[in-house]
N, C-alpha and C positions, 0 to 999 in steps of 0.2 A: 811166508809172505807177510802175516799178522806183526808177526815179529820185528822186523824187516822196515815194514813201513812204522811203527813206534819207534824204535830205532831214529830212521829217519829225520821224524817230526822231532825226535826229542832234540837232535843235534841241530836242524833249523831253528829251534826255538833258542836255543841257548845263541847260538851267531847274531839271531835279531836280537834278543836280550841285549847280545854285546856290544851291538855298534849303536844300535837308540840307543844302552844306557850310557856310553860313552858320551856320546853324540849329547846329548840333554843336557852334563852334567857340566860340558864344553857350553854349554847355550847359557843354561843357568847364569856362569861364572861371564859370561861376556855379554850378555840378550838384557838382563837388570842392572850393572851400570851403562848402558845405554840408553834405559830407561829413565833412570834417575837424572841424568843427563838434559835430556829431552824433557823433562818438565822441569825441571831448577833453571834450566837458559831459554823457558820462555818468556812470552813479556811479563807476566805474572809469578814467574817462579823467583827462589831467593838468589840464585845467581845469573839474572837476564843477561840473554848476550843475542844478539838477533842473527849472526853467521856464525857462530857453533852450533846453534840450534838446528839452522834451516842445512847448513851442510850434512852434519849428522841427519838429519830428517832425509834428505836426496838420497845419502847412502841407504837408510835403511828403506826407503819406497824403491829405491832402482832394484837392489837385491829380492826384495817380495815380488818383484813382477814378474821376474823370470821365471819360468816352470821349472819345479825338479829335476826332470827329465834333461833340459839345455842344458841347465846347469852344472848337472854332474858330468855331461860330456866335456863343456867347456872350464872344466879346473881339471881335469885329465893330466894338464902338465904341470899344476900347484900339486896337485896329490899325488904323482911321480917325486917329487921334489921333495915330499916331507913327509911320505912312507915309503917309497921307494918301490911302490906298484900301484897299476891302476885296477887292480882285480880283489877281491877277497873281502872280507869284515872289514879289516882296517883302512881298506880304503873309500870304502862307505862312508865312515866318519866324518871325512874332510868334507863333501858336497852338505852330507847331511847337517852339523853342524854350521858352517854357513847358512845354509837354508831356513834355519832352525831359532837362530840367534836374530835377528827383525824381525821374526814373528812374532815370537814373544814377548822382542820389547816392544811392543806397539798394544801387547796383551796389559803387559805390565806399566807401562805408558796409564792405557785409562785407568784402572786400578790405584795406582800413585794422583790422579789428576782428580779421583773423585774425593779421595782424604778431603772432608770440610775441613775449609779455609781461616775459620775459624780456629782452628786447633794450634795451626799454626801462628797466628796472630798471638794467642793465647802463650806460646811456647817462648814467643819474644818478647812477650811483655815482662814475663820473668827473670829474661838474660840470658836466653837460651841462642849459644852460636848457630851459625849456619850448620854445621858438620852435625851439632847434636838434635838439630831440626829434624834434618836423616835419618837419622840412625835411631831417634825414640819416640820422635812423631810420624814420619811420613813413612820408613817403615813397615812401623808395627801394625796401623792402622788400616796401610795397604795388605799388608801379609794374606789373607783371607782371598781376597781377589787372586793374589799374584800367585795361588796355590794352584786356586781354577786353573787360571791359564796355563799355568805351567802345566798342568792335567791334561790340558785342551792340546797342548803344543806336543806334549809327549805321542799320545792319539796320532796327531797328525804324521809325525816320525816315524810310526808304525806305519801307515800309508805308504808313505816315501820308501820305506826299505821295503818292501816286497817290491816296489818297482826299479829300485837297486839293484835287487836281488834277480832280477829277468835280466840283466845285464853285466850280470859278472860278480857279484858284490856276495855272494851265498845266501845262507839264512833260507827264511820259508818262501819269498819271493822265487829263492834258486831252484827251491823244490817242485814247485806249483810250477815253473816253465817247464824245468828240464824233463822231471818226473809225470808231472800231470799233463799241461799239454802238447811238449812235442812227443809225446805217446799216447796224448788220448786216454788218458787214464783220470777218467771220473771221480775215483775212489781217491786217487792223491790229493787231486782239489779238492774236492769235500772237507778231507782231512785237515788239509793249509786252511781253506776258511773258517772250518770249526775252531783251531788253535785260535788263529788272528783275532776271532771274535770274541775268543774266552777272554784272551789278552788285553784287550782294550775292556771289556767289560768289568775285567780286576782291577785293571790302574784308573777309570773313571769312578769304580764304587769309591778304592783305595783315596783317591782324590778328592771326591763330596764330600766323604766322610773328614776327613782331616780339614777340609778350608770350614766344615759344618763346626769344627770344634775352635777354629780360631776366631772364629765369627763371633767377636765380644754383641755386637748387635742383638744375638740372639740369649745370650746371656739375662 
């Protein structure tokens, strides 16, 4: 049984592994130019546009309001469409990701918006384009912040997939229903919260630690 249940766990952990780390890496790649976005087309940013901004902005508050849970029911037929099931790991991804991707540009939003203004002023009086504004002021200077969040948003993702995971999606979620409570079994949930715990307590250390070292402030 000892056996048996490690087993288990180890195979649930690798499923959540796979569809958060999927899932995040999807956020990453689309959650930060959203971001950059959203502060360059405000009134203050370098490329002001007042309905890019505010559009973008609707999209990404409409998508945060919704709970995971609706969520992943109601893209049931996009995630048919572009894995070709609504069951398993893979099809975690799809809700997760969307879900995933306005969170944390809204993380990395303020992160990007607190960069002093100054720095940037400073970047144009040299000749410095918009693009290279980007890319070696606003940035590097965010970086530190935009780690956090990205730390904070990952966390959160672990969240979502065990309740994925009650719903078809595997992982430790799949475990902790199937296994622990429609059997009453104590010892399986135990187990799924202890992993879950350990797992968020690695990727937050993993996380401080890394924004602690990008953090020229602290230098």
């Amino acid at each position: 049984m000892h056996d048996q249940l490690i087993e288990l766990l180890l195979t649930g952990t690798i499923d959540t592994l796979l569809m958060v780390g999927v899932s995040a890496f999807l956020a990453l790649l689309l959650g930060l130019p959203m971001a950059v976005i959203l502060v360059n087309t405000s009134e203050h940013g370098i490329y002001p546009s007042k309905s890019i901004n505010q559009v973008l902005g609707w999209v990404v508050n409409i998508t945060r309001s919704i709970p995971f849970l609706i969520l992943m029911v109601a893209l049931i037929p996009l995630t048919r469409l572009i894995v070709g099931t609504s069951y398993g790991v893979w099809a975690a991804v799809v809700p997760l990701t969307l879900a995933a991707t306005p969170f944390f540009a809204r993380i990395a939003e303020v992160s990007l918006r607190e960069v002093d203004h100054g720095l940037i002023e400073a970047a144009q009086a040299i000749g410095c384009n918009r693009k290279q504004i980007i890319w070696h002021v606003l940035l590097p200077e965010a970086l530190p912040g935009i780690v956090a969040g990205f730390t904070v948003t990952i966390v959160t993702m672990i969240n979502s997939s065990a309740i994925a995971g009650a719903i078809g999606a595997g992982g430790l979620g799949d475990i902790a229903y199937r296994y622990g409570y429609q059997r009453f079994d104590m010892q399986i949930m135990l187990a799924v919260i202890f992993v879950l715990v350990v797992l968020v307590m690695l990727i937050q250390a993993t996380g401080d630690l890394l924004a602690n070292q990008l953090d020229k402030r602290k230098i």
